[in-house]
N, C-alpha and C positions, 0 to 999 in steps of 0.2 A: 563040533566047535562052532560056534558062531560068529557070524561072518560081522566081520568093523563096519561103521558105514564110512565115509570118505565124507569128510568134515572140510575139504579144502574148499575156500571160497571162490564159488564158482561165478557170483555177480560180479565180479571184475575181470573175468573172461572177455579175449575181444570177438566172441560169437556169439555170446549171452546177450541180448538186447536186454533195454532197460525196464527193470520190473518197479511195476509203484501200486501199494496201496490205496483204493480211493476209503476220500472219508464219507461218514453217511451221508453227507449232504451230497456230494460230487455222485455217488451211489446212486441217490434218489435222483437227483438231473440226469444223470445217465441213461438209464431205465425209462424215465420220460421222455424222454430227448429220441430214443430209439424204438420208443412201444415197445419193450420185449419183456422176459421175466426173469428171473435171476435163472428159473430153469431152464429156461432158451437158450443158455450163453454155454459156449463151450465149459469145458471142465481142466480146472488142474488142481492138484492136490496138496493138502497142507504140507506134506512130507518135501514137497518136490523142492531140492537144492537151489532152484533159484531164487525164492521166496522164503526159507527157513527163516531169515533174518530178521523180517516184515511184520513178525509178530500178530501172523495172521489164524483168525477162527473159520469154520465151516459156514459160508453164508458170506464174506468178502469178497470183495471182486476188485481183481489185478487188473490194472492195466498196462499192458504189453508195448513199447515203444519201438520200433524196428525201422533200419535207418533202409529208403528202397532211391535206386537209381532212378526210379523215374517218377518218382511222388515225392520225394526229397524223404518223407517220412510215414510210416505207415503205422498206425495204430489196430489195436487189437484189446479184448475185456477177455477176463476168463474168471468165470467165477468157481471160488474155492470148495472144494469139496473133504473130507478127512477119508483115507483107504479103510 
């Protein structure tokens, strides 16, 4: 038997930080802004529950918002990959 996946919405978690699409422009600044290459950037997956909703392809890059005690805010990119 195969197994359900769990469809419950996990971005309104209050451990889930805030996930966002960049668009290509923000993409291209980003990448610039940092020298790196879309391969350089960590990896998370289309599949991955916090992002199903984002409407995202292989080749997007997330940006990860996470709230920190002593930067007030910390950011993070992860570019999307399919399993």
């Amino acid at each position: 038997m195969a197994k359900k996946k769990n469809k419950s919405n996990v971005k309104n978690h209050v451990l889930i930080p805030k996930h966002e699409k960049l668009s290509e422009k923000e993409k291209k600044t980003m990448l610039e802004k940092y020298n790196v290459s879309l391969k350089e950037l960590p990896k998370i997956t289309k599949e991955d529950p916090a992002i199903e909703s984002l409407n995202v392809k292989e080749g997007d890059i997330i940006k990860i918002t996470r709230k920190s005690e002593t930067a007030g805010k910390a950011v993070f990119y992860r570019g999307v990959i399919s399993e």
